[in-house]
mmCIF file of the N, C-alpha and C atoms, coordinates in Angstrom:
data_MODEL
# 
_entry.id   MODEL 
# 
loop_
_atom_site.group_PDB 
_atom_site.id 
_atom_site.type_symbol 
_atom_site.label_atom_id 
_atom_site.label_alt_id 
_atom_site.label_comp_id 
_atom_site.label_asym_id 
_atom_site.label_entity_id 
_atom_site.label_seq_id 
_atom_site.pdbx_PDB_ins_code 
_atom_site.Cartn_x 
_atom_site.Cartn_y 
_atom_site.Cartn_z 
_atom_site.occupancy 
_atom_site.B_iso_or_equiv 
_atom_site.pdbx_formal_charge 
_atom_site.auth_seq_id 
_atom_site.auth_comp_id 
_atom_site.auth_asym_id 
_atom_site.auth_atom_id 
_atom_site.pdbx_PDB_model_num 
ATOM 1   N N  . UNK A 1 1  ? -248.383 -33.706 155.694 1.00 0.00 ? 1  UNK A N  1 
ATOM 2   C CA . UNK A 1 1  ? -247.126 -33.785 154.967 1.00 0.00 ? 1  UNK A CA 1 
ATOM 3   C C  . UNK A 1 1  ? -246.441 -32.432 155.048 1.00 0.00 ? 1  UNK A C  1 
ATOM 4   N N  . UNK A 1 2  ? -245.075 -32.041 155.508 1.00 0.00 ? 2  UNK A N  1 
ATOM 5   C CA . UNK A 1 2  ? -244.429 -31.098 155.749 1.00 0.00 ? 2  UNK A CA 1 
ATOM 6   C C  . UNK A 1 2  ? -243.438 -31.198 154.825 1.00 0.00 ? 2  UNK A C  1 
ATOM 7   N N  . UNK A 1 3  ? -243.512 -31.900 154.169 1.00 0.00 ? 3  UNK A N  1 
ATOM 8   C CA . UNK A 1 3  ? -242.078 -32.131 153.495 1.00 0.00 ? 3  UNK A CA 1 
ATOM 9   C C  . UNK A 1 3  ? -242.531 -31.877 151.641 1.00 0.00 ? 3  UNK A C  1 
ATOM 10  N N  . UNK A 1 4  ? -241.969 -31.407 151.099 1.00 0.00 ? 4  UNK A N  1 
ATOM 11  C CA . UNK A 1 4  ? -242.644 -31.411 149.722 1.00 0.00 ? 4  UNK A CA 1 
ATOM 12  C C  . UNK A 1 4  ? -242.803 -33.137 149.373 1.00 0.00 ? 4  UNK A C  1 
ATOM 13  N N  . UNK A 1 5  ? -243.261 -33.575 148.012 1.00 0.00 ? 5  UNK A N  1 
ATOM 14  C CA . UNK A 1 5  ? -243.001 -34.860 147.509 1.00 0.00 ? 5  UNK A CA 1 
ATOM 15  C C  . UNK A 1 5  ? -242.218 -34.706 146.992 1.00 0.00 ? 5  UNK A C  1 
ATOM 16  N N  . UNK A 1 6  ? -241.221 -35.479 146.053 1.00 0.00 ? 6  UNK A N  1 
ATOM 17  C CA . UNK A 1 6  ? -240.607 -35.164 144.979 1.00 0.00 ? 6  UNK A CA 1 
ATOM 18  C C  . UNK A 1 6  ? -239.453 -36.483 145.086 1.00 0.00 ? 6  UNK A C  1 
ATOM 19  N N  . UNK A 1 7  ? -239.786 -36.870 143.988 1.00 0.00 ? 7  UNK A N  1 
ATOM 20  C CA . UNK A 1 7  ? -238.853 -38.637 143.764 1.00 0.00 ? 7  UNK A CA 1 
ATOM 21  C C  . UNK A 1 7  ? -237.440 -38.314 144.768 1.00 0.00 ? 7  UNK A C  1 
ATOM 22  N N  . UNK A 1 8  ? -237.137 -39.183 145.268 1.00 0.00 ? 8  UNK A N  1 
ATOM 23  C CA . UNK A 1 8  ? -235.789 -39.443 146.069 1.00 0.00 ? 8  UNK A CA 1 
ATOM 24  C C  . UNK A 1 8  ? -235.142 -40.758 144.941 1.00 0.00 ? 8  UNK A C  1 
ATOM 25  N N  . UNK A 1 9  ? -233.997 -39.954 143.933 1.00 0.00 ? 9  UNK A N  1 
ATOM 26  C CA . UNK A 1 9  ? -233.701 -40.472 142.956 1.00 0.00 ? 9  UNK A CA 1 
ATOM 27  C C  . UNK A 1 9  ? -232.358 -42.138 143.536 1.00 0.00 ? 9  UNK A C  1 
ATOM 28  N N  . UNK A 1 10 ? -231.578 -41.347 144.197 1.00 0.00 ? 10 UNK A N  1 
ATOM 29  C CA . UNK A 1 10 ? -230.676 -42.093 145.361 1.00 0.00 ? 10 UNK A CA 1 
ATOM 30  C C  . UNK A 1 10 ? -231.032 -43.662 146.285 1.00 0.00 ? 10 UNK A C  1 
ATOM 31  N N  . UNK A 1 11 ? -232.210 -43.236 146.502 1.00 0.00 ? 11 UNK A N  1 
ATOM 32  C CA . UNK A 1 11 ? -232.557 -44.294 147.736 1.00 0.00 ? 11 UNK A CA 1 
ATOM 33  C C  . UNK A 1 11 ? -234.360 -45.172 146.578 1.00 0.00 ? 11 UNK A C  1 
ATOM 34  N N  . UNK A 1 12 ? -233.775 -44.753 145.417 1.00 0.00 ? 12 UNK A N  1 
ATOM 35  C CA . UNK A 1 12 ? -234.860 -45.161 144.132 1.00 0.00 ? 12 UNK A CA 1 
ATOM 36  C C  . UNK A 1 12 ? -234.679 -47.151 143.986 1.00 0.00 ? 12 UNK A C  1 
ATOM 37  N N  . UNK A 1 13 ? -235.864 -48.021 143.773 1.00 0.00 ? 13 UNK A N  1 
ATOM 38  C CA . UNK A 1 13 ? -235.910 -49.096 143.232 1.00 0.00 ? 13 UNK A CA 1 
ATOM 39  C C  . UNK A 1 13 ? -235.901 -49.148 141.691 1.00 0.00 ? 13 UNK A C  1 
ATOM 40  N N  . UNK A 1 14 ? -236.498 -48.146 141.425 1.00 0.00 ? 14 UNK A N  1 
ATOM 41  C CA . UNK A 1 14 ? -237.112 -47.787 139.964 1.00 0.00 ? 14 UNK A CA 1 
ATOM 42  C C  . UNK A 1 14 ? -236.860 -46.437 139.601 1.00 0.00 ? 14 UNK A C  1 
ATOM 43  N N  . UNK A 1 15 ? -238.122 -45.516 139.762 1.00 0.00 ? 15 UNK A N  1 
ATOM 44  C CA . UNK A 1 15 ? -238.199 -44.734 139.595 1.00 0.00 ? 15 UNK A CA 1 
ATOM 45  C C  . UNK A 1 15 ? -237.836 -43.408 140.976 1.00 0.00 ? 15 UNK A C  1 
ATOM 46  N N  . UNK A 1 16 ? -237.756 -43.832 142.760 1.00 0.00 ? 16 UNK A N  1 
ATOM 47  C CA . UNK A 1 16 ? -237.895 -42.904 143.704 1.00 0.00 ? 16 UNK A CA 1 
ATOM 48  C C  . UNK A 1 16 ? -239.191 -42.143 143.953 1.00 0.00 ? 16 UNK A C  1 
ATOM 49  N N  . UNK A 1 17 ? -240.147 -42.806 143.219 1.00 0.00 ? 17 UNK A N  1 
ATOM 50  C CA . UNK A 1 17 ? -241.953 -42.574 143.684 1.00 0.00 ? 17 UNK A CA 1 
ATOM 51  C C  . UNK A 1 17 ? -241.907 -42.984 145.121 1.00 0.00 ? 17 UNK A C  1 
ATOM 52  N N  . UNK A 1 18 ? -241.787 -44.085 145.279 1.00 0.00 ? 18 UNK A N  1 
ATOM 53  C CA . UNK A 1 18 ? -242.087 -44.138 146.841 1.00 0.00 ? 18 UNK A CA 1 
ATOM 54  C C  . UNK A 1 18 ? -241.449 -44.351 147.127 1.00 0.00 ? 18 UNK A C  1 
ATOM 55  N N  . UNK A 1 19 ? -240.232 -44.102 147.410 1.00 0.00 ? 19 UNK A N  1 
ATOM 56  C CA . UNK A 1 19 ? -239.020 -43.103 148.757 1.00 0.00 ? 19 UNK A CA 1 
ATOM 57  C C  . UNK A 1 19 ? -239.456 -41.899 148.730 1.00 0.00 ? 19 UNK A C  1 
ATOM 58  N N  . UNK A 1 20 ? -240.008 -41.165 147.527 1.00 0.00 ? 20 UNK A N  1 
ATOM 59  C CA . UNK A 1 20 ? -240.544 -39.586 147.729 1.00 0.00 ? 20 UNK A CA 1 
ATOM 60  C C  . UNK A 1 20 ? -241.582 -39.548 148.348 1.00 0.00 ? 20 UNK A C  1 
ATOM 61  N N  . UNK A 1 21 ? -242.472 -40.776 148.400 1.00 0.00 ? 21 UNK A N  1 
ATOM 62  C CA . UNK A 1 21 ? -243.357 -40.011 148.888 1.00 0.00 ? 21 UNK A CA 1 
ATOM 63  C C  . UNK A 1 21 ? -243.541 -40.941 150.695 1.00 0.00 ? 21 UNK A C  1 
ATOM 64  N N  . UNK A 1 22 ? -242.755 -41.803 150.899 1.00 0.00 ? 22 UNK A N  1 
ATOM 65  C CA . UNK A 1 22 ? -242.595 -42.059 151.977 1.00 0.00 ? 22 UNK A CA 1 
ATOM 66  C C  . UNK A 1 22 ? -241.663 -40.918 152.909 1.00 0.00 ? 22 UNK A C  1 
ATOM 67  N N  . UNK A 1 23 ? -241.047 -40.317 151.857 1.00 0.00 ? 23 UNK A N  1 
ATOM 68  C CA . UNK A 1 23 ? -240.123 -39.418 152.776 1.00 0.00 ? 23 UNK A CA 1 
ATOM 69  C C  . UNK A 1 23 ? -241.037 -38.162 153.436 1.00 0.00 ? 23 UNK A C  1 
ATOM 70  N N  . UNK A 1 24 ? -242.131 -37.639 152.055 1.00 0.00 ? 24 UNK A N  1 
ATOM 71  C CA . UNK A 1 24 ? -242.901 -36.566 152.309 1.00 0.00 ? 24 UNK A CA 1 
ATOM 72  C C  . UNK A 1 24 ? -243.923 -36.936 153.551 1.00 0.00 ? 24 UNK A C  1 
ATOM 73  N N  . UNK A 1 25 ? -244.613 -38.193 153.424 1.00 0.00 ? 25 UNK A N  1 
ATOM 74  C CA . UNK A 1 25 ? -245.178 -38.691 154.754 1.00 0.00 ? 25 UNK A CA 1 
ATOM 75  C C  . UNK A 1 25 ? -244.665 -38.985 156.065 1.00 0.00 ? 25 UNK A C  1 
ATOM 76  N N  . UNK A 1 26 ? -243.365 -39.350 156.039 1.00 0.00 ? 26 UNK A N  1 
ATOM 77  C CA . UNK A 1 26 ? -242.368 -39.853 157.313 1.00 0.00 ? 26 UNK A CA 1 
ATOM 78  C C  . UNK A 1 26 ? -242.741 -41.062 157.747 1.00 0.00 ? 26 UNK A C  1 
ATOM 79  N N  . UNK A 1 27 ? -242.881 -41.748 156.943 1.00 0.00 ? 27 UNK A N  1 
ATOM 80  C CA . UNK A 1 27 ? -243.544 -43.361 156.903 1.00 0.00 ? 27 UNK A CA 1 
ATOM 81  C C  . UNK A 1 27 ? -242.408 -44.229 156.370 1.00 0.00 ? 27 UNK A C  1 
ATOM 82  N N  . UNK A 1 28 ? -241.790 -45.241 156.798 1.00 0.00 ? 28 UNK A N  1 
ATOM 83  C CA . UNK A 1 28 ? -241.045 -46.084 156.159 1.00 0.00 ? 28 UNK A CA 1 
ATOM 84  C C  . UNK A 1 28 ? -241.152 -46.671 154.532 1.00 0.00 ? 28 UNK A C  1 
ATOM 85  N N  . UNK A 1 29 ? -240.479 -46.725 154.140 1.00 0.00 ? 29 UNK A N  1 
ATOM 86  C CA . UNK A 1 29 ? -240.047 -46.916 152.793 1.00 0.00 ? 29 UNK A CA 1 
ATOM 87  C C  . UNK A 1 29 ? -240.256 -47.960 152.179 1.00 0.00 ? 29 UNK A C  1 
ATOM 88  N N  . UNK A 1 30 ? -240.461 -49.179 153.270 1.00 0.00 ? 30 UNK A N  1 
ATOM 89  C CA . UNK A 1 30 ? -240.610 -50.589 153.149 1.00 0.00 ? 30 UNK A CA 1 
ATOM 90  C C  . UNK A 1 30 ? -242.597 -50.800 153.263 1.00 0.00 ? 30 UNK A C  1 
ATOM 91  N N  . UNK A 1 31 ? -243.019 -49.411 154.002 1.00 0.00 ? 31 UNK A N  1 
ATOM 92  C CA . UNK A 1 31 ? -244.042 -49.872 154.545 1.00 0.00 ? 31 UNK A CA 1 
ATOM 93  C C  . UNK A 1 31 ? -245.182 -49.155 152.563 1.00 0.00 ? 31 UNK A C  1 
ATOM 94  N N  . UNK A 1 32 ? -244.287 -48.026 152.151 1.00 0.00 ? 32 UNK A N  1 
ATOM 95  C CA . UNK A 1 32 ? -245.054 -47.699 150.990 1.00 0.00 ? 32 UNK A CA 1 
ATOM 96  C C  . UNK A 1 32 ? -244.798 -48.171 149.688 1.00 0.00 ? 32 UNK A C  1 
ATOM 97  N N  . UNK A 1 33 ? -243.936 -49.311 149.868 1.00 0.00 ? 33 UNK A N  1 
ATOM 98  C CA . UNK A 1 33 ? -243.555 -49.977 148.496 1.00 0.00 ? 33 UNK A CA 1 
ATOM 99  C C  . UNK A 1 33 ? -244.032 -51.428 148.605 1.00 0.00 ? 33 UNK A C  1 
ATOM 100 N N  . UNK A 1 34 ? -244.440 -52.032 149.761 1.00 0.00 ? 34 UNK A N  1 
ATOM 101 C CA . UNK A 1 34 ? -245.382 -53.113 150.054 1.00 0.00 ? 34 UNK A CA 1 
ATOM 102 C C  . UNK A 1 34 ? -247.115 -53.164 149.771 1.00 0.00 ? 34 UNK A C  1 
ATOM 103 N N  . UNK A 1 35 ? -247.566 -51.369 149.649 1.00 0.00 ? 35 UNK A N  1 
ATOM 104 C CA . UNK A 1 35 ? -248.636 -51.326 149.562 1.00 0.00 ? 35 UNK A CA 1 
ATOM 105 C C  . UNK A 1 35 ? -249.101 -50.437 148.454 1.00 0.00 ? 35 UNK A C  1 
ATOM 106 N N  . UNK A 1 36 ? -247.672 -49.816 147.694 1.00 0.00 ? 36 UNK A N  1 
ATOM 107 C CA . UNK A 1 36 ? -247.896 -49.799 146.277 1.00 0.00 ? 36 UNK A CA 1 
ATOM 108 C C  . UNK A 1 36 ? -247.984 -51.185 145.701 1.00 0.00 ? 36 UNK A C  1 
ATOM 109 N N  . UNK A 1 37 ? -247.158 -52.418 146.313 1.00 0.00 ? 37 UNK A N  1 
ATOM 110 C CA . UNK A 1 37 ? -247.323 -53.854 145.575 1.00 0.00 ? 37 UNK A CA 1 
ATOM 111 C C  . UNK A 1 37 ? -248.851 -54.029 145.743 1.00 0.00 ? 37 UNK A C  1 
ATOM 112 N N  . UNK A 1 38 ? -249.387 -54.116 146.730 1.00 0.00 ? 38 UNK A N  1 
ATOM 113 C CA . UNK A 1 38 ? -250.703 -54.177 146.724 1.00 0.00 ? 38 UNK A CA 1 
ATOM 114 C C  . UNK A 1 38 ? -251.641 -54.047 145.784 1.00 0.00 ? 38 UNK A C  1 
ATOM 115 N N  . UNK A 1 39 ? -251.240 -52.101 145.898 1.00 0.00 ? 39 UNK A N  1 
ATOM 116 C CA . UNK A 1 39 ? -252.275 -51.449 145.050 1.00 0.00 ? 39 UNK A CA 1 
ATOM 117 C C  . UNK A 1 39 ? -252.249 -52.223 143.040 1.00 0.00 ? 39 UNK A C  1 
ATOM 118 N N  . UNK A 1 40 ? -250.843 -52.366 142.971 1.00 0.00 ? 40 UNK A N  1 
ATOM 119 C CA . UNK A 1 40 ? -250.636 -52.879 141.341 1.00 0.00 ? 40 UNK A CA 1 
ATOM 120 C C  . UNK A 1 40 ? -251.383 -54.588 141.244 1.00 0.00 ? 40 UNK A C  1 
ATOM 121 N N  . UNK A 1 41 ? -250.692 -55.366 141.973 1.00 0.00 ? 41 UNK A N  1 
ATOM 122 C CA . UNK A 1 41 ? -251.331 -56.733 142.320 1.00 0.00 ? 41 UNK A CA 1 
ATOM 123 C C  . UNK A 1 41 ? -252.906 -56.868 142.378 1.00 0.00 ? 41 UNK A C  1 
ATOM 124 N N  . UNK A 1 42 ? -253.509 -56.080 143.192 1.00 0.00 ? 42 UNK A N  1 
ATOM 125 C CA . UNK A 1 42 ? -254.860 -56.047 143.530 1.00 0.00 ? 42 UNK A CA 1 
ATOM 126 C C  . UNK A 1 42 ? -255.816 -55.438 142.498 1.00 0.00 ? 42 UNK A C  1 
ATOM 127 N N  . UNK A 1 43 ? -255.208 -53.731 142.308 1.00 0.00 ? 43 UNK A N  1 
ATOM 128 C CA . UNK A 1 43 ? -256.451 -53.326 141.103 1.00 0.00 ? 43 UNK A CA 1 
ATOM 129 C C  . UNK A 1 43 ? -255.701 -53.562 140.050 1.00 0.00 ? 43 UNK A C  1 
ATOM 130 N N  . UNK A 1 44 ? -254.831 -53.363 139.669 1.00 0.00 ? 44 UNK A N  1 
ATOM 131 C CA . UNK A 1 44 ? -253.830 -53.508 138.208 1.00 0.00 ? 44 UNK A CA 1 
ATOM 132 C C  . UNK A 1 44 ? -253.249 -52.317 138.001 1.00 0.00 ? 44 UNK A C  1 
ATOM 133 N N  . UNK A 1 45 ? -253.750 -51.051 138.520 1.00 0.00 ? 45 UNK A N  1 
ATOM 134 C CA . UNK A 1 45 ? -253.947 -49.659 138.537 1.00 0.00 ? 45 UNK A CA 1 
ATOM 135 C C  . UNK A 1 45 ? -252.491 -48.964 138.672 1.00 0.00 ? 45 UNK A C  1 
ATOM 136 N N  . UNK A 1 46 ? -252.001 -49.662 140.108 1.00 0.00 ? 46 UNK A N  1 
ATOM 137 C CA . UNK A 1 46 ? -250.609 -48.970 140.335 1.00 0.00 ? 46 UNK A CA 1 
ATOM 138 C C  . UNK A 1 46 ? -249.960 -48.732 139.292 1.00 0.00 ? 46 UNK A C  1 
ATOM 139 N N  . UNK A 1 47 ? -249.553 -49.670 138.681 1.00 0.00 ? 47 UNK A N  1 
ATOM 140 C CA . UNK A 1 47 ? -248.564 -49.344 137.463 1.00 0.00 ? 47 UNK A CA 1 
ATOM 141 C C  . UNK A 1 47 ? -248.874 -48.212 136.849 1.00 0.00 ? 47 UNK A C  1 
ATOM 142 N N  . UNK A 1 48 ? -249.642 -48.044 136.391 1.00 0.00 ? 48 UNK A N  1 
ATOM 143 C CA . UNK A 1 48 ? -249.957 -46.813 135.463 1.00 0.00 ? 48 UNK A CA 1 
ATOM 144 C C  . UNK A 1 48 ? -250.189 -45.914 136.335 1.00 0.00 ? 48 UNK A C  1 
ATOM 145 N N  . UNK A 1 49 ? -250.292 -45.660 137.813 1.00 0.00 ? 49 UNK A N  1 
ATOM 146 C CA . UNK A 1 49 ? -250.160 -44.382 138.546 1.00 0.00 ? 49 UNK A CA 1 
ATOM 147 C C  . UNK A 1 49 ? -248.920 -44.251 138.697 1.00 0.00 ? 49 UNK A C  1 
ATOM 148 N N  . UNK A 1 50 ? -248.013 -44.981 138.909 1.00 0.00 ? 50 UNK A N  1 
ATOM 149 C CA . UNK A 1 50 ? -246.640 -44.883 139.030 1.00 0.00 ? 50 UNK A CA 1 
ATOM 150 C C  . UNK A 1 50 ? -245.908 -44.598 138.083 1.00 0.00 ? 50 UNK A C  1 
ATOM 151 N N  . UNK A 1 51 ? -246.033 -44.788 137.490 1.00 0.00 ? 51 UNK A N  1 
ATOM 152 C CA . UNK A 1 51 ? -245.279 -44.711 135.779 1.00 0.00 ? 51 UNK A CA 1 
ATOM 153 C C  . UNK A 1 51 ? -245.751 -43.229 135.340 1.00 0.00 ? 51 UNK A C  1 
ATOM 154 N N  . UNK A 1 52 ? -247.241 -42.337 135.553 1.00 0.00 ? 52 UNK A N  1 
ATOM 155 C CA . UNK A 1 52 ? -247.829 -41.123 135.546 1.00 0.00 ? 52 UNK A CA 1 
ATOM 156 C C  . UNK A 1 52 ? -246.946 -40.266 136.902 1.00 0.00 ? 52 UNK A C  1 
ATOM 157 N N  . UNK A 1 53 ? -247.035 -40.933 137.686 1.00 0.00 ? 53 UNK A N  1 
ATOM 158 C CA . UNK A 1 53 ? -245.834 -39.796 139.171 1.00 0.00 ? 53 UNK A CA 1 
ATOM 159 C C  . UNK A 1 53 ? -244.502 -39.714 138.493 1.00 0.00 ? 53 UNK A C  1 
ATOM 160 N N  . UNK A 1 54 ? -244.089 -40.924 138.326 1.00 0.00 ? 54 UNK A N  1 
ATOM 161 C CA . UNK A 1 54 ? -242.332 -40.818 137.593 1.00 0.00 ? 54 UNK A CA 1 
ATOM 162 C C  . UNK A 1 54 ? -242.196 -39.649 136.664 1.00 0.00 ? 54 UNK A C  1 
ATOM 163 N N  . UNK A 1 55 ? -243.433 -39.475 135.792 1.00 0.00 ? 55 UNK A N  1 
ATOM 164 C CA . UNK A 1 55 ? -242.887 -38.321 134.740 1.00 0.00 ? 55 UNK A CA 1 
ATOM 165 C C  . UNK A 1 55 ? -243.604 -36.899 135.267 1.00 0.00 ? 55 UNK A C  1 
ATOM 166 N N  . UNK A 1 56 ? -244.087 -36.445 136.227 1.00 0.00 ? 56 UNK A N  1 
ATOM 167 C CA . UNK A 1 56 ? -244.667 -35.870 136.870 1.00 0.00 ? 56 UNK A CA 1 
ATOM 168 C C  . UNK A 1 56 ? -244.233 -35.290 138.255 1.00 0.00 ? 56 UNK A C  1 
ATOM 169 N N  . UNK A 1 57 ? -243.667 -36.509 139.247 1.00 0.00 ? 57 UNK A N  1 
ATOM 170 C CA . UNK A 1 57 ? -242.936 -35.325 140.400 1.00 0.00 ? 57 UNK A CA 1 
ATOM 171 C C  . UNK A 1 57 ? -241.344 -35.086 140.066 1.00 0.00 ? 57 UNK A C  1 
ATOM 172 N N  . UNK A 1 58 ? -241.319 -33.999 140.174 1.00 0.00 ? 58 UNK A N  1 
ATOM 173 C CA . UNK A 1 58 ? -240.216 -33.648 139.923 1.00 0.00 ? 58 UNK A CA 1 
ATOM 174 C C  . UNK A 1 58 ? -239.138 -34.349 141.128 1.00 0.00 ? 58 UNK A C  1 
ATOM 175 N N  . UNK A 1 59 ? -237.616 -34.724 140.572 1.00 0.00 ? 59 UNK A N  1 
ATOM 176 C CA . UNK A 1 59 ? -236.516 -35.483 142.321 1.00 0.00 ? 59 UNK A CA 1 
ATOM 177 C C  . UNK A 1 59 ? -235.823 -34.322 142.254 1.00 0.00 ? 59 UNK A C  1 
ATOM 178 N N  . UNK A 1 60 ? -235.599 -34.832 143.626 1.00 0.00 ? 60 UNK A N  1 
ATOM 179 C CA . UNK A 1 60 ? -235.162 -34.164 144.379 1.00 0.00 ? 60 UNK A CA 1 
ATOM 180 C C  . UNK A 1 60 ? -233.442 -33.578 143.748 1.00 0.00 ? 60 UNK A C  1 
ATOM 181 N N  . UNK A 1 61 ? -232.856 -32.148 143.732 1.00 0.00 ? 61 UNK A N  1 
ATOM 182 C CA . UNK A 1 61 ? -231.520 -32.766 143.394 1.00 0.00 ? 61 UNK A CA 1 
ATOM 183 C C  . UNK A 1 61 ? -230.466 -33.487 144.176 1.00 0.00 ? 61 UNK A C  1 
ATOM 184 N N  . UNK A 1 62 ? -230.686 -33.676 145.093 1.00 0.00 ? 62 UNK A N  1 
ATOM 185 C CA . UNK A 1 62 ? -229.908 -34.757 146.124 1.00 0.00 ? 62 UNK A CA 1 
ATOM 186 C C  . UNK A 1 62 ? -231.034 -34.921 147.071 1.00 0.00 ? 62 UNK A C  1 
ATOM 187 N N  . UNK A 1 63 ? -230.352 -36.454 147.761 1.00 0.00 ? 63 UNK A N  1 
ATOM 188 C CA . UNK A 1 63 ? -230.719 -36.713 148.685 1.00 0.00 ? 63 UNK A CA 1 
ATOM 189 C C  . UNK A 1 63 ? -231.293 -35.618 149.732 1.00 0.00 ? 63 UNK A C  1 
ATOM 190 N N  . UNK A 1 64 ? -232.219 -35.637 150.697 1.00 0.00 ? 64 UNK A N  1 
ATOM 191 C CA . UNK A 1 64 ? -232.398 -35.159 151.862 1.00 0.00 ? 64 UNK A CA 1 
ATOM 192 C C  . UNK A 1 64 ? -231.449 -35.133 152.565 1.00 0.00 ? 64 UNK A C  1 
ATOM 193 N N  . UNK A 1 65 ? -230.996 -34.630 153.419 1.00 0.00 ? 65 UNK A N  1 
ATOM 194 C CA . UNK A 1 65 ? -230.288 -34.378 154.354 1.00 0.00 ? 65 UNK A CA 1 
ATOM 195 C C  . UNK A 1 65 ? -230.850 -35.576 155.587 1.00 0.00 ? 65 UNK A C  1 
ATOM 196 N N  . UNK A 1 66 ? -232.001 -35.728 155.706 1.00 0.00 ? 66 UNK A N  1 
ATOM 197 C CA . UNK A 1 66 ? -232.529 -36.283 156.845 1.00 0.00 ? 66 UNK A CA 1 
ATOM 198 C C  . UNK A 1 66 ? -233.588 -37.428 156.320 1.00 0.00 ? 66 UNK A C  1 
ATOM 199 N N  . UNK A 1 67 ? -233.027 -37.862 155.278 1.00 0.00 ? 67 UNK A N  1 
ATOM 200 C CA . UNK A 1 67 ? -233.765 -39.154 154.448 1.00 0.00 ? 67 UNK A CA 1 
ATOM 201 C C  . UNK A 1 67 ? -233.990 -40.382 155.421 1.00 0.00 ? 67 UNK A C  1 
ATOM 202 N N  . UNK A 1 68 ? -232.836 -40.266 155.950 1.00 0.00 ? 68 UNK A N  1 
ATOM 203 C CA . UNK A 1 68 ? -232.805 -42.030 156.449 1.00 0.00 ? 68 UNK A CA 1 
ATOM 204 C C  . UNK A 1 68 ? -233.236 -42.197 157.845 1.00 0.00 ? 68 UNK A C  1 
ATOM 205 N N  . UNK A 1 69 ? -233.377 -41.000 158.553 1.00 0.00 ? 69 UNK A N  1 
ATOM 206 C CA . UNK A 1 69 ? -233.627 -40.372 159.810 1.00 0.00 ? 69 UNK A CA 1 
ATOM 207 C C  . UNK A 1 69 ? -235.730 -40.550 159.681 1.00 0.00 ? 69 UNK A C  1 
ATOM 208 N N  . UNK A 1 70 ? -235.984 -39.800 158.762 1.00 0.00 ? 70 UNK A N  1 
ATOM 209 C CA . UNK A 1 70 ? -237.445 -39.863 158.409 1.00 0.00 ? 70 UNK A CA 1 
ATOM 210 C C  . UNK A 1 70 ? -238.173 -41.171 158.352 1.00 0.00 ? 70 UNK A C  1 
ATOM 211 N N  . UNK A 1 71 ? -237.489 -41.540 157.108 1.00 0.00 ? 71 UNK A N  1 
ATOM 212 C CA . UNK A 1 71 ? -237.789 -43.424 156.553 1.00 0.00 ? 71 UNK A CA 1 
ATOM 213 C C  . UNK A 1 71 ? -237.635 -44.284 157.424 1.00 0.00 ? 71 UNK A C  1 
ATOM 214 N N  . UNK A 1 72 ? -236.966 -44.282 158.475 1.00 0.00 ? 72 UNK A N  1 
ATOM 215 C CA . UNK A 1 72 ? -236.243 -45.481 159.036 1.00 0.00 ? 72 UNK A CA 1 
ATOM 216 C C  . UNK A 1 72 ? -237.498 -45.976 159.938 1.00 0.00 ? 72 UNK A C  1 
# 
């Protein structure tokens, strides 16, 4: 990861947990919010890790410059 984490508030469903941290990986956006569904569906767990990142990584104050370039 080269990129810090930090919520991508803009390109957010919810909270911008995972657009931040798909952005910090350079992994599509679709591909880490399908397997956060997972993770909540499967152990029950997500939620409450997600809801703990939301008040915890700090967003970004704007967008990336190269958000959609990364994610895509």
């Amino acid at each position: 990861m080269d990129r810090p984490f930090k919520r991508v508030k803009k390109a957010a469903w919810l909270g911008g947990v995972c657009a931040g941290l798909a952005y910090a990986m350079g992994a599509p956006t679709w591909l880490i919010r399908a397997l956060w569904l997972l993770l909540f569906l499967g152990a029950g767990i997500g939620g409450l890790i997600y809801f703990v990142l939301w008040i915890v990584v700090p967003p970004w104050p704007a967008e990336p410059v190269d958000y959609d370039a990364v994610t895509a």
